[in-house]
Structure formats: C-alpha cells, structure tokens
Biopython code that builds the backbone (N, CA, C, O; Angstrom):
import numpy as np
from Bio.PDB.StructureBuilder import StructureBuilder

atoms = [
    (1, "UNK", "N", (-2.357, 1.613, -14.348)),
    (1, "UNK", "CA", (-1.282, 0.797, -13.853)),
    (1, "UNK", "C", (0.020, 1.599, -13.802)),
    (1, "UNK", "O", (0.637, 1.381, -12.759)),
    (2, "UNK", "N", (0.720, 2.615, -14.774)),
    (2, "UNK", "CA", (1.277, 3.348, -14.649)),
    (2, "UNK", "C", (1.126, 4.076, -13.189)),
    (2, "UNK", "O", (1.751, 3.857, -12.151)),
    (3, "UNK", "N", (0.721, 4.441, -13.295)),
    (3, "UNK", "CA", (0.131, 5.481, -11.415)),
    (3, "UNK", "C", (0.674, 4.745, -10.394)),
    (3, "UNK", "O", (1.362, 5.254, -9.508)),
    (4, "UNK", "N", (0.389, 3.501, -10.467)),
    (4, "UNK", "CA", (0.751, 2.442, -9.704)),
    (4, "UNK", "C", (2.266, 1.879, -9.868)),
    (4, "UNK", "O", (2.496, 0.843, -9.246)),
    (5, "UNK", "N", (2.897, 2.211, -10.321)),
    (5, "UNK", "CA", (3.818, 1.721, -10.663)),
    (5, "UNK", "C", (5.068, 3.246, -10.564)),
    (5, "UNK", "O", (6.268, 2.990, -10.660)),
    (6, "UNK", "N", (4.614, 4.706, -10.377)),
    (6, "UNK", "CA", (5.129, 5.825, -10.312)),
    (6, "UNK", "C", (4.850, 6.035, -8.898)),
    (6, "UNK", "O", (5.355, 6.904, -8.187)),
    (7, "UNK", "N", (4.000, 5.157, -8.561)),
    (7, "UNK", "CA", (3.945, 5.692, -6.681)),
    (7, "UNK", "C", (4.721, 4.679, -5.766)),
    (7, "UNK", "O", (5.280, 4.613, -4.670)),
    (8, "UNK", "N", (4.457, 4.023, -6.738)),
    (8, "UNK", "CA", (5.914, 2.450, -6.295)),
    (8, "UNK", "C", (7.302, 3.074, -5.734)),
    (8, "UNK", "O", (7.732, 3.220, -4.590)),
    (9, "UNK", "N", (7.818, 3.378, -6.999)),
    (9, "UNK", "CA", (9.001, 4.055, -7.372)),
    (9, "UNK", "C", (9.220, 5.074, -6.059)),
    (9, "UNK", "O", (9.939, 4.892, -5.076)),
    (10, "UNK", "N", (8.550, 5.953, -6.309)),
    (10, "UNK", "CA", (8.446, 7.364, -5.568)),
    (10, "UNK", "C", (8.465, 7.204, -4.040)),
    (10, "UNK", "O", (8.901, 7.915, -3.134)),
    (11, "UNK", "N", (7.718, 5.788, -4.084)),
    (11, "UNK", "CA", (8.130, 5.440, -2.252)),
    (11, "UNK", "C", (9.282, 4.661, -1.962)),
    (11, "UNK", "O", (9.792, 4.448, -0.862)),
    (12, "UNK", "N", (9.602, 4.292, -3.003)),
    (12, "UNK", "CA", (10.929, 3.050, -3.045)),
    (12, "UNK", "C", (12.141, 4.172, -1.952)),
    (12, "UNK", "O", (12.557, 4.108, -0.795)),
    (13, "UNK", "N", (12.388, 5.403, -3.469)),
    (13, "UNK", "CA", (13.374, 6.177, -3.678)),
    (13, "UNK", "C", (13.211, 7.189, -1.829)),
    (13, "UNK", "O", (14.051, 7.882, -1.256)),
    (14, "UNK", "N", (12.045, 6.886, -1.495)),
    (14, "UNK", "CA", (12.059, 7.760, -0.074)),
    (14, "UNK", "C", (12.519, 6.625, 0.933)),
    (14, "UNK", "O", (13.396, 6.793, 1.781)),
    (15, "UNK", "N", (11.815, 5.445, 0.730)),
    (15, "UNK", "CA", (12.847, 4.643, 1.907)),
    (15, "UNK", "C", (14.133, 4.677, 2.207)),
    (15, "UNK", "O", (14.628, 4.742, 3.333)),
    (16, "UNK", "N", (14.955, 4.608, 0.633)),
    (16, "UNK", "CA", (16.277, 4.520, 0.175)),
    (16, "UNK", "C", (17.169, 5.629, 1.021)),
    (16, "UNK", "O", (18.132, 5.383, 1.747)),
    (17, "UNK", "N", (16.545, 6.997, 0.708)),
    (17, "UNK", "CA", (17.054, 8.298, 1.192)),
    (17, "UNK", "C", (16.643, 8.102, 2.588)),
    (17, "UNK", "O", (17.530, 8.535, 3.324)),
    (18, "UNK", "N", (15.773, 7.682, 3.163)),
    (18, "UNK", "CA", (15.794, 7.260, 4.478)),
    (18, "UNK", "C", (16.609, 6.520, 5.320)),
    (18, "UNK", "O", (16.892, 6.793, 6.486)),
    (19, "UNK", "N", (17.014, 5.453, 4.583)),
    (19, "UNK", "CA", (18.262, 4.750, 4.874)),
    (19, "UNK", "C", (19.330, 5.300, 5.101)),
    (19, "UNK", "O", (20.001, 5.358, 6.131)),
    (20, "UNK", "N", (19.558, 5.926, 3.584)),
    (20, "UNK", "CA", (21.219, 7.337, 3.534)),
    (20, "UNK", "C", (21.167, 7.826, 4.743)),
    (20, "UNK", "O", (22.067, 7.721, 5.577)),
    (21, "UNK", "N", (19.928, 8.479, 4.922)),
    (21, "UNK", "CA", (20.421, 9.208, 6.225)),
    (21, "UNK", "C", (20.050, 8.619, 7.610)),
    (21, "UNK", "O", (19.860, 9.327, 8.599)),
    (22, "UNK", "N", (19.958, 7.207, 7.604)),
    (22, "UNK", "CA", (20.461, 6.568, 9.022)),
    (22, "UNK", "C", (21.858, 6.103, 8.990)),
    (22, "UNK", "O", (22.430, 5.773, 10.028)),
    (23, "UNK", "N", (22.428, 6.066, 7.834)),
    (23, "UNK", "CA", (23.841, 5.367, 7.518)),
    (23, "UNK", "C", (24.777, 6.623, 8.358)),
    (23, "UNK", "O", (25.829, 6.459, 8.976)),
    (24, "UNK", "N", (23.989, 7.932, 8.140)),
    (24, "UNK", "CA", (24.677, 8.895, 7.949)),
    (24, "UNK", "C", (24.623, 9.358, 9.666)),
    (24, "UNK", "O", (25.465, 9.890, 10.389)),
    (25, "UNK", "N", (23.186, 8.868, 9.921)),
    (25, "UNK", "CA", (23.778, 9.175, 11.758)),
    (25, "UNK", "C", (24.720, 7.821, 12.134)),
    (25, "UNK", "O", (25.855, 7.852, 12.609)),
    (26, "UNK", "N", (24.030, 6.782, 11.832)),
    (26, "UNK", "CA", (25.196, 5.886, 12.432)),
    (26, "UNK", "C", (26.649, 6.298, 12.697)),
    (26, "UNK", "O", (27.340, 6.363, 13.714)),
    (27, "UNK", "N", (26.848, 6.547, 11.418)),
    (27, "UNK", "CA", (28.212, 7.170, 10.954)),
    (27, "UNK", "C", (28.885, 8.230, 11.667)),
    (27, "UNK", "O", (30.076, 8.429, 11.429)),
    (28, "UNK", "N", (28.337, 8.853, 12.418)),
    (28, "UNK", "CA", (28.244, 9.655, 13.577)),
    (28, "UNK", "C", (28.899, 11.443, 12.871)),
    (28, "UNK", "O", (29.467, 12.296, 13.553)),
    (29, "UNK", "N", (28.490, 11.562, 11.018)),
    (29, "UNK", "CA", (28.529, 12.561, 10.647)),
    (29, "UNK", "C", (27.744, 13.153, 10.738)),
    (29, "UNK", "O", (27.413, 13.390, 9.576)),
    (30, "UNK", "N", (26.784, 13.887, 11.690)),
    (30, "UNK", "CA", (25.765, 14.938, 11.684)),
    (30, "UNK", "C", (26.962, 16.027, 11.944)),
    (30, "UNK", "O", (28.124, 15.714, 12.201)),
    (31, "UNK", "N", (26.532, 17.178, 11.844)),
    (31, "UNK", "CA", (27.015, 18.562, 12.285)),
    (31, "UNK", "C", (26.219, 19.399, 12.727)),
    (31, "UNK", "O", (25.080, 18.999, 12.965)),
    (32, "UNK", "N", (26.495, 20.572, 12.936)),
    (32, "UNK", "CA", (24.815, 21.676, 13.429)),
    (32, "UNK", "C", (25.285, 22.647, 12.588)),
    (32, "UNK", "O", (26.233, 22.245, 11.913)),
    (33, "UNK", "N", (24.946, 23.847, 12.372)),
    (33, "UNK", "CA", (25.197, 24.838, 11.748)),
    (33, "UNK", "C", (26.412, 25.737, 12.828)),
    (33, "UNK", "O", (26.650, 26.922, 12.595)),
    (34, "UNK", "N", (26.955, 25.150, 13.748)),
    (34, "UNK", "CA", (28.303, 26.099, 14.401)),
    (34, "UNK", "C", (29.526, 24.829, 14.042)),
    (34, "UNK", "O", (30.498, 24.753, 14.793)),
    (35, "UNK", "N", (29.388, 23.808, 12.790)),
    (35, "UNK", "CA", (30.265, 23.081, 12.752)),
    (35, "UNK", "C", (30.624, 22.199, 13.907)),
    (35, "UNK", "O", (31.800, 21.921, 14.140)),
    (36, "UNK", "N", (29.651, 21.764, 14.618)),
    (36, "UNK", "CA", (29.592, 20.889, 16.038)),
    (36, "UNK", "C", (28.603, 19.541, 15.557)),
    (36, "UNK", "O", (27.525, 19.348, 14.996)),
    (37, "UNK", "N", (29.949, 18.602, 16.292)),
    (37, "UNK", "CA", (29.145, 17.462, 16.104)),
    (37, "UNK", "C", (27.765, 17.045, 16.724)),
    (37, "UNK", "O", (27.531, 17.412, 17.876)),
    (38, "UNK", "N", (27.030, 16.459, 16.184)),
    (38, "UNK", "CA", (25.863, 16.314, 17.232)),
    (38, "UNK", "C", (25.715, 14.924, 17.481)),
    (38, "UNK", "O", (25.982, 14.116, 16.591)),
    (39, "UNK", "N", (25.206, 14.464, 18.909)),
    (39, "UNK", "CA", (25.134, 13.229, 19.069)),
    (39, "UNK", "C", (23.821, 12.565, 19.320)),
    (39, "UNK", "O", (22.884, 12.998, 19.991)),
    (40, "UNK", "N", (23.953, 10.962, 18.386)),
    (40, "UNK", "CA", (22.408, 10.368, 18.803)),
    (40, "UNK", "C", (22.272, 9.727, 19.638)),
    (40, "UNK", "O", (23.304, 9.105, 19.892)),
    (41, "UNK", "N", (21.138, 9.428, 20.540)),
    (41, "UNK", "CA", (21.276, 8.800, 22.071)),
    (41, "UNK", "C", (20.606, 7.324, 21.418)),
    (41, "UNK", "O", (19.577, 7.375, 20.744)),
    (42, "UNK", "N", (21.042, 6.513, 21.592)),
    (42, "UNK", "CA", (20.766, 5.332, 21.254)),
    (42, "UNK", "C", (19.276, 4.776, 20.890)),
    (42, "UNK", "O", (18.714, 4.246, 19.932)),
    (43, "UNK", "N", (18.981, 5.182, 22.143)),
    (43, "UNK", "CA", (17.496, 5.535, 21.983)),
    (43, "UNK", "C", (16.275, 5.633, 21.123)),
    (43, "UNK", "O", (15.164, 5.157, 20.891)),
    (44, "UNK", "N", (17.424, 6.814, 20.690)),
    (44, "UNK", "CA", (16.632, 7.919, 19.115)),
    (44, "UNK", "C", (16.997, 6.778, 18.025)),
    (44, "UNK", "O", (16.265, 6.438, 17.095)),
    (45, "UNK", "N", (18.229, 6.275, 18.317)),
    (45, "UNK", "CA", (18.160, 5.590, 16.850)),
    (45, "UNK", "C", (17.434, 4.288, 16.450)),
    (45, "UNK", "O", (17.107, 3.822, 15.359)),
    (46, "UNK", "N", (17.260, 3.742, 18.108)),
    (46, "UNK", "CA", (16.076, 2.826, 17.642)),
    (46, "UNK", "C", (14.914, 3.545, 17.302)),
    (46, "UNK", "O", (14.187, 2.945, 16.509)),
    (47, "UNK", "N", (14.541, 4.611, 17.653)),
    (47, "UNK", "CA", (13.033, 4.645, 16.714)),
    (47, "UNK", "C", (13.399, 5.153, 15.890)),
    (47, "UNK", "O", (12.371, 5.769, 15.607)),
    (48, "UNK", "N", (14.498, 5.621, 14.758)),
    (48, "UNK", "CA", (14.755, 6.037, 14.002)),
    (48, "UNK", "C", (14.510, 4.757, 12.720)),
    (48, "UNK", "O", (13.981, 4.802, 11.609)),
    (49, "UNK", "N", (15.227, 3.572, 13.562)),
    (49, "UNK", "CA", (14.833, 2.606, 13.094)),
    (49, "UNK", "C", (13.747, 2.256, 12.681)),
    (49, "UNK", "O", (13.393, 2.041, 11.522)),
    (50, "UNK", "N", (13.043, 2.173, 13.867)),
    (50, "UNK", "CA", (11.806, 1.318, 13.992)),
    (50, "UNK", "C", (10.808, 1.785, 12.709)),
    (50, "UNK", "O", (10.077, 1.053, 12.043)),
    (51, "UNK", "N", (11.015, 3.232, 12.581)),
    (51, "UNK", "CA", (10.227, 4.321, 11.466)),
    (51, "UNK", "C", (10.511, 3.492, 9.900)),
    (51, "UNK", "O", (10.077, 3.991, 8.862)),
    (52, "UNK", "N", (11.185, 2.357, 9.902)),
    (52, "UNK", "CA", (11.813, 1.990, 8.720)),
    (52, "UNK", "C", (10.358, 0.768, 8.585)),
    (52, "UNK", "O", (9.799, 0.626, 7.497)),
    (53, "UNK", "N", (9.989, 0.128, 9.599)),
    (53, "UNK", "CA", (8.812, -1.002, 9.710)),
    (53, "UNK", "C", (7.774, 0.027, 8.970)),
    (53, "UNK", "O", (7.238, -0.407, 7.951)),
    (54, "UNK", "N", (7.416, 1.466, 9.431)),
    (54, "UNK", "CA", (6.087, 2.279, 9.076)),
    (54, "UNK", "C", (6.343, 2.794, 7.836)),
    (54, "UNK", "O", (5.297, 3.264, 7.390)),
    (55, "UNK", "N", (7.409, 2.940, 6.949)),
    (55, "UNK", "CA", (7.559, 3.485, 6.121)),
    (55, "UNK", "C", (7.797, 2.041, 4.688)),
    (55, "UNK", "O", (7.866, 2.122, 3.462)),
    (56, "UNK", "N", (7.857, 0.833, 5.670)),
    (56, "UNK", "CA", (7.907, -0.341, 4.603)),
    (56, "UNK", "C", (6.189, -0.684, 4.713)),
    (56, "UNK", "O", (5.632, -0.941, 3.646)),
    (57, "UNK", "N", (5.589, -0.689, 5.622)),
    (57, "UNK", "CA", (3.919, -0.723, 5.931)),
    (57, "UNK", "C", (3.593, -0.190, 4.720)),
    (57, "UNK", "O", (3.388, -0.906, 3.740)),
    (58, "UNK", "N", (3.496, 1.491, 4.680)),
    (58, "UNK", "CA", (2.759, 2.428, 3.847)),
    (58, "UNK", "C", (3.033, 1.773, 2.420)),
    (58, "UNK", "O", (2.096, 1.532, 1.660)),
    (59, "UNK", "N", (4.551, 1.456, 2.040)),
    (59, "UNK", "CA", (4.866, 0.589, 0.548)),
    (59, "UNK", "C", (4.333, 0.113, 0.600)),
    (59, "UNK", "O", (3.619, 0.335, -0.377)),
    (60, "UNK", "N", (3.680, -1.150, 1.494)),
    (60, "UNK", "CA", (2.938, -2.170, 0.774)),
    (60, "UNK", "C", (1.858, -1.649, 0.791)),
    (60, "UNK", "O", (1.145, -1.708, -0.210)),
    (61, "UNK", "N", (1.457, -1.009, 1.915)),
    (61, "UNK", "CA", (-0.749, -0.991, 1.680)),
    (61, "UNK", "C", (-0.782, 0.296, 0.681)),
    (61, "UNK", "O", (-1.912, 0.694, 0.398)),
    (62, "UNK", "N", (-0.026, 0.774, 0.291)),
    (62, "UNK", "CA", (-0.756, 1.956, -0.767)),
    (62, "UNK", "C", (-0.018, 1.220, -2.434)),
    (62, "UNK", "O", (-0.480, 1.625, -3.501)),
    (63, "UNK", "N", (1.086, 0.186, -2.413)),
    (63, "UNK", "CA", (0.510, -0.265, -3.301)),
    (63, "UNK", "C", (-0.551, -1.434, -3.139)),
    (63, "UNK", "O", (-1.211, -1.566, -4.170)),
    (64, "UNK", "N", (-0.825, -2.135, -2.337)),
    (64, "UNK", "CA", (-2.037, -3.272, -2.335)),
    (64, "UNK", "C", (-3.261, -2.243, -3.202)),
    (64, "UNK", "O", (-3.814, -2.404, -4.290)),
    (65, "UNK", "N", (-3.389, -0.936, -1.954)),
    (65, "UNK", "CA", (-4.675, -0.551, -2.564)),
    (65, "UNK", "C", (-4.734, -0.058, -3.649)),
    (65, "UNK", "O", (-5.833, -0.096, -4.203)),
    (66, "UNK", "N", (-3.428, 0.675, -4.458)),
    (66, "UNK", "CA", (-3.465, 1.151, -5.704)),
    (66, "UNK", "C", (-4.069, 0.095, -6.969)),
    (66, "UNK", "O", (-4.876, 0.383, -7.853)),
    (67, "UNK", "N", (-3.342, -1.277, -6.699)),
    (67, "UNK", "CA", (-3.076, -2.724, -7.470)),
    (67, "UNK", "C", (-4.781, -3.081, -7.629)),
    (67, "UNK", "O", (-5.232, -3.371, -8.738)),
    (68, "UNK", "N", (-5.891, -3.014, -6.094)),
    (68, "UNK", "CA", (-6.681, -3.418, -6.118)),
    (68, "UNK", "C", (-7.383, -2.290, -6.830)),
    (68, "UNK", "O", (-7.874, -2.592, -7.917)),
    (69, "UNK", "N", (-7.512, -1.127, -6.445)),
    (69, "UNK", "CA", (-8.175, 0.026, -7.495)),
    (69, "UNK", "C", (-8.211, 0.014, -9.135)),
    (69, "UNK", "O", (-9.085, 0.417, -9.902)),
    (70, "UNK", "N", (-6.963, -0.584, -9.386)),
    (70, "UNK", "CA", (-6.928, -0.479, -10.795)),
    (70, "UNK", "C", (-7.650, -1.904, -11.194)),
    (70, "UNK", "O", (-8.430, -1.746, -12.133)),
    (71, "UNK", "N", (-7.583, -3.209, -10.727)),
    (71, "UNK", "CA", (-8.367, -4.130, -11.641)),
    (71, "UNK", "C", (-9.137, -4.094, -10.931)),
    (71, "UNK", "O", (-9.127, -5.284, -10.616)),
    (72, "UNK", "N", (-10.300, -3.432, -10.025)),
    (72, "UNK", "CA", (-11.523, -2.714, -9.950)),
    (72, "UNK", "C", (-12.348, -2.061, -11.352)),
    (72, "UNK", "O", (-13.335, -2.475, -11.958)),
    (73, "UNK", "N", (-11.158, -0.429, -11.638)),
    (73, "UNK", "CA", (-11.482, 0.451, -12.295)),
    (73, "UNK", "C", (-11.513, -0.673, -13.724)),
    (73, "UNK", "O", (-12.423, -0.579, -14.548)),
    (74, "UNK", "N", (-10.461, -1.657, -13.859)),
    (74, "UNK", "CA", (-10.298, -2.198, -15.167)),
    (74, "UNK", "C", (-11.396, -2.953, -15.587)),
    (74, "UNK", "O", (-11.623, -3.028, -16.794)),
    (75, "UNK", "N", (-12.377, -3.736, -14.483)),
    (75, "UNK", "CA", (-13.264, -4.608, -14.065)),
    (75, "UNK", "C", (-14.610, -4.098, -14.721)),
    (75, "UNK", "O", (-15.355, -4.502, -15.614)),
    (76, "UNK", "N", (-14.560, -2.671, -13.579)),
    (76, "UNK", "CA", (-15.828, -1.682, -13.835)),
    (76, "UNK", "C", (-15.902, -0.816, -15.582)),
    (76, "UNK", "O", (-16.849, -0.162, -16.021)),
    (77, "UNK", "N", (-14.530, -1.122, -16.294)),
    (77, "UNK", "CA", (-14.495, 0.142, -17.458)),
    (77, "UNK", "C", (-15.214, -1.080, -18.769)),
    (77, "UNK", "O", (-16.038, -0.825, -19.648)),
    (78, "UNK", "N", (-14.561, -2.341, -18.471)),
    (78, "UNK", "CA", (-14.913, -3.293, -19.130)),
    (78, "UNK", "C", (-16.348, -3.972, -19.491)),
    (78, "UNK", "O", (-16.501, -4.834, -20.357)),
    (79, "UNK", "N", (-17.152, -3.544, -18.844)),
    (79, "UNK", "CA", (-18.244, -3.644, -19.065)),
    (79, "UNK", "C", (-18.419, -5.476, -18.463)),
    (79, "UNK", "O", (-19.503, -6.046, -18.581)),
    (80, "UNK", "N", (-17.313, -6.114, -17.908)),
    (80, "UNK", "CA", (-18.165, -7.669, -17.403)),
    (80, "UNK", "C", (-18.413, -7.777, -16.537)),
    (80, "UNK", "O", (-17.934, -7.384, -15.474)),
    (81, "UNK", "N", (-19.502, -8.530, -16.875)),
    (81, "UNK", "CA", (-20.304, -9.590, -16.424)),
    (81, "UNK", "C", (-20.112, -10.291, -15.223)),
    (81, "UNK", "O", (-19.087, -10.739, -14.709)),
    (82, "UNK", "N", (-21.284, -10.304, -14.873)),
    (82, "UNK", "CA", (-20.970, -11.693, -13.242)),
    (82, "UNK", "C", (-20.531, -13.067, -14.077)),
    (82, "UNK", "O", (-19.595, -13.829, -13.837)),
    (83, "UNK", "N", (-21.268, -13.108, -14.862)),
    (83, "UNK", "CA", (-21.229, -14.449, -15.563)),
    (83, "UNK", "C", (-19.262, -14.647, -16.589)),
    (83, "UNK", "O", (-18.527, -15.521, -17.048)),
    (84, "UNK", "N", (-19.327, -13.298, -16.430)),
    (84, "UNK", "CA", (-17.805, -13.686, -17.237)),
    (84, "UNK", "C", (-16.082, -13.185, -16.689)),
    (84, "UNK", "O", (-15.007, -12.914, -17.225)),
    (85, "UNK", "N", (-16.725, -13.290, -15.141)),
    (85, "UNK", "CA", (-15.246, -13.502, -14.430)),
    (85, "UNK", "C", (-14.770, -14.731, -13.976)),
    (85, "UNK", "O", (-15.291, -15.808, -14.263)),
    (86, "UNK", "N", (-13.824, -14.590, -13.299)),
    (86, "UNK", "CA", (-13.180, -15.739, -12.931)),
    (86, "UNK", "C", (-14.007, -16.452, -11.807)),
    (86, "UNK", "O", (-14.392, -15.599, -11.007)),
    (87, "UNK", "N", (-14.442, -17.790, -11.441)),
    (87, "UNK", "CA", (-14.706, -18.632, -10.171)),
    (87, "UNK", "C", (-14.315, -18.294, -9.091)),
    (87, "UNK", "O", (-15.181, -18.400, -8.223)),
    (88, "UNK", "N", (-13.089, -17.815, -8.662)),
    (88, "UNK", "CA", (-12.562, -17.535, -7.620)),
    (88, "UNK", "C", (-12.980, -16.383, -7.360)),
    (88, "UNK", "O", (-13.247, -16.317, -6.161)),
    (89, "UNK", "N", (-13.248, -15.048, -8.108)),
    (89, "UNK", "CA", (-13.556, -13.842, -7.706)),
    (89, "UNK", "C", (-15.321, -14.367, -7.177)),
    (89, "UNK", "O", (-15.625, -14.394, -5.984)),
    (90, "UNK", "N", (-16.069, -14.652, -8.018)),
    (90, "UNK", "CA", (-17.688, -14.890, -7.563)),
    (90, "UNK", "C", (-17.169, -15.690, -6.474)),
    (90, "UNK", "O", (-17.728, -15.257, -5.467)),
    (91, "UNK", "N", (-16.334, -16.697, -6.132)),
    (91, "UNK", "CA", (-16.325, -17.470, -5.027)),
    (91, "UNK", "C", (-15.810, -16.028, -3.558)),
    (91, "UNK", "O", (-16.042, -16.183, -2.359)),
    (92, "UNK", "N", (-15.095, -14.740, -4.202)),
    (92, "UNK", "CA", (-14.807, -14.134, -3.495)),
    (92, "UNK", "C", (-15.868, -12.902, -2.515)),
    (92, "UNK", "O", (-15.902, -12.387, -1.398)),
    (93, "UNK", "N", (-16.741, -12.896, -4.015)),
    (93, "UNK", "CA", (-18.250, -11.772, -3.634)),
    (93, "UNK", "C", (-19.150, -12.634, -2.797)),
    (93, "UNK", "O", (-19.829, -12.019, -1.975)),
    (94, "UNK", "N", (-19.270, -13.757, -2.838)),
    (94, "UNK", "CA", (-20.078, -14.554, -2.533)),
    (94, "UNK", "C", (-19.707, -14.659, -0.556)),
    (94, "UNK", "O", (-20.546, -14.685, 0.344)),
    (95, "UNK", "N", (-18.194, -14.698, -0.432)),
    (95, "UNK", "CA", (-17.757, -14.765, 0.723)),
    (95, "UNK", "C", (-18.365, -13.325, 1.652)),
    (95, "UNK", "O", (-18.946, -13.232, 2.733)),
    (96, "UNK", "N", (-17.831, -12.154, 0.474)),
    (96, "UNK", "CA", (-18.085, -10.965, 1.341)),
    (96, "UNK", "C", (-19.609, -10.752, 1.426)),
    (96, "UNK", "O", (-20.019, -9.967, 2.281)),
    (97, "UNK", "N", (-20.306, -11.251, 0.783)),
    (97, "UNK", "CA", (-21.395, -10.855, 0.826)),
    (97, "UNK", "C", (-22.150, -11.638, 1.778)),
    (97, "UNK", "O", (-23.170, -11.069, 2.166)),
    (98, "UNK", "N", (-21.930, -12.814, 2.273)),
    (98, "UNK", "CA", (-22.158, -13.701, 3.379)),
    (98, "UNK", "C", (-21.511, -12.955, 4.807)),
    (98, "UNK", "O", (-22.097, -12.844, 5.883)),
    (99, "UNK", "N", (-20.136, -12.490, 4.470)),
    (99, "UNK", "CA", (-19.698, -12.102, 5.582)),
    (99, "UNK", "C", (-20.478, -10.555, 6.401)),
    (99, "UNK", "O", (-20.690, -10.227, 7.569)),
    (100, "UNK", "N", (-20.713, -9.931, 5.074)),
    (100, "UNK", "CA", (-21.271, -9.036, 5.065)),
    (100, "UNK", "C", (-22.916, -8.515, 5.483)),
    (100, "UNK", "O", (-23.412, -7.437, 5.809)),
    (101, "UNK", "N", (-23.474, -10.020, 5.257)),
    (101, "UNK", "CA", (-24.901, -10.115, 5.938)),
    (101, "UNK", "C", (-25.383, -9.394, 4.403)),
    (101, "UNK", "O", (-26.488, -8.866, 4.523)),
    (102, "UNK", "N", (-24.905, -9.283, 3.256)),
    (102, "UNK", "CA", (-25.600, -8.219, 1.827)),
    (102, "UNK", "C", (-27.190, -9.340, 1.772)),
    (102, "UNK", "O", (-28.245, -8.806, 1.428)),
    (103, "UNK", "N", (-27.172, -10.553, 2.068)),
    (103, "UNK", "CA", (-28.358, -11.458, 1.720)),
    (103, "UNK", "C", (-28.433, -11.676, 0.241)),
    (103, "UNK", "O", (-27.893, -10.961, -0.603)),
    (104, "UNK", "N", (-29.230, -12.842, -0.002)),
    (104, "UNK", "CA", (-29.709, -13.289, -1.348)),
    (104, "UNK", "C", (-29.761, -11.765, -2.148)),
    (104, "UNK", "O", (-28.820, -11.121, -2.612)),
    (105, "UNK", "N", (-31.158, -11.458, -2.128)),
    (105, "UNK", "CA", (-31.632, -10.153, -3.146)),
    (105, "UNK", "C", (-30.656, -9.258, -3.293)),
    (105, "UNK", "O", (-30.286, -8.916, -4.416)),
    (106, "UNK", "N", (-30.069, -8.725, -2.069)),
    (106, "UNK", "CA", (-29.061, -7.767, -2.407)),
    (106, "UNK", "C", (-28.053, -8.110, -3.336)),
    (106, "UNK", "O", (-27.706, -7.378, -4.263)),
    (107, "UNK", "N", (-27.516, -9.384, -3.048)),
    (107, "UNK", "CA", (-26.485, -10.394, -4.318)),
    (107, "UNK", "C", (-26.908, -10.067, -5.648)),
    (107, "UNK", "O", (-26.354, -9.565, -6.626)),
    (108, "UNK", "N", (-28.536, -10.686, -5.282)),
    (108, "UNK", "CA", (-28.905, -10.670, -7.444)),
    (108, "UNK", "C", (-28.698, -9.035, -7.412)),
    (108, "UNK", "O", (-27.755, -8.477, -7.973)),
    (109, "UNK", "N", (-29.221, -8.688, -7.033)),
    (109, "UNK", "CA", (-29.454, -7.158, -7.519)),
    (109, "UNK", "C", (-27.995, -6.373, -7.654)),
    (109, "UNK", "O", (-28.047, -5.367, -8.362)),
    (110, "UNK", "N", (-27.236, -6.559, -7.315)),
    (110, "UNK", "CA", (-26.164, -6.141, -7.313)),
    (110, "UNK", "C", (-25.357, -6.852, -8.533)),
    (110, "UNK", "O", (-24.617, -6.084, -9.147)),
    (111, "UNK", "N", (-25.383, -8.059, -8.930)),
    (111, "UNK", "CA", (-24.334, -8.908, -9.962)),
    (111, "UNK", "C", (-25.702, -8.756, -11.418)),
    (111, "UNK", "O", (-25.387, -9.051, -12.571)),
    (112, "UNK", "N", (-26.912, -8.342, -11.117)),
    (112, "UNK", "CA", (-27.578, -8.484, -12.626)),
    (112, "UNK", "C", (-27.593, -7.800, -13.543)),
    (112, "UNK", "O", (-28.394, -7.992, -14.458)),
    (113, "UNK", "N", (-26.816, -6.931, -13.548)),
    (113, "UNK", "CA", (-26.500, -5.459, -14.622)),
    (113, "UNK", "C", (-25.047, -5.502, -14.375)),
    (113, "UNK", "O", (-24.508, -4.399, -14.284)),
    (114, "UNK", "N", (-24.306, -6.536, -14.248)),
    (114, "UNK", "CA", (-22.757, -6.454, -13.948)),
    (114, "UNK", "C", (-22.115, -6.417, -12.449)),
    (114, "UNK", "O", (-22.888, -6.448, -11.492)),
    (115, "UNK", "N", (-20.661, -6.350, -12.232)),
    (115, "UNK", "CA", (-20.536, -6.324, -11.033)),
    (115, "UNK", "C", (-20.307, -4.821, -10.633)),
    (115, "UNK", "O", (-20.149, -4.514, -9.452)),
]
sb = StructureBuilder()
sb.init_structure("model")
sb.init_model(0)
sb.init_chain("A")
sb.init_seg("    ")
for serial, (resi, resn, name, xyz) in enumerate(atoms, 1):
    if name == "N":
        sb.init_residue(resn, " ", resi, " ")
    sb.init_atom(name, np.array(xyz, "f"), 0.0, 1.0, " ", f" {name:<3s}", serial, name[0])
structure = sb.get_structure()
C-alpha cells in the first residue's frame, strides 16, 4: 500500500509542475536562449491543455490498478478462502465468470483450494 500511495504522490507532484509551466506560458514568460521572447499559437495551448485530461487519466488508472493489485496480492498472501470473503466479491467472480463463459467446473476448480 505504501507503493501505492508513493506513486500517487509522484504523479500528483508531475501534474502540479505541469500546471507551473502552463501558468508560465500563459503568462507569456517563455524566453529562448538569445533572450527572445517566444510565442504560443493558441492552438498549441489548447493541446497543451488538453494533455492535462491524459495526464489526470494515467492518475487515476495506475492508481485504480495499483489499489486493485494490492488487495489482490493482500487476498492471495492471506491464505482465504472462497468461503471467507465478502458476498459481494463471490457475487463479483460469479459475474466474471459468467461473463467470461469460465463455466461451472472451471468455477469449482478454481475457488476449491482458495481464490
């Protein structure tokens, strides 16, 4: 959960600095290296923008999948049982495994030595 919670952070702090430096073209302080202003074409700054939707995307699905990995790994380290999770999760295997075409046997065989 730590891991999860350091990759949080670590993407937070890159959006943030992503921001700074749209504030910073807005702001119309760029320079070049001959001390010349440079200019953004409007254009650019909508997808400069838009890069802010793909970079809030990646926050959420890499933590979703981190969040789901760990009470997986926590699931799998624990040693339980089909018989000793929650209703809603068997109500959840039960879905994928229907959705999934896994069939009856594949079900038992899969939940009878744990999940």
């Amino acid at each position: 959960m730590n891991n999860l919670n350091n990759d949080l952070s670590s993407r937070e702090n890159e959006i943030e600095e992503y921001f700074e430096l749209i504030k910073l073209i807005e702001g119309g302080e760029l320079f070049n290296r001959n001390n010349e202003k440079i200019e953004i074409s409007s254009s650019l700054m909508k997808t400069l923008k838009g890069a802010v939707f793909l970079l809030l995307y990646n926050l959420v699905e890499s933590t979703m999948r981190e969040a789901i990995s760990s009470i997986h790994d926590s699931i799998a380290s624990s040693g339980c049982g089909y018989d000793d999770i929650r209703s809603e999760l068997k109500e959840e295997l039960w879905r994928r495994a229907i959705k999934g075409n896994i069939g009856i046997k594949g079900m038992v065989s899969r939940t009878s030595g744990g999940i």
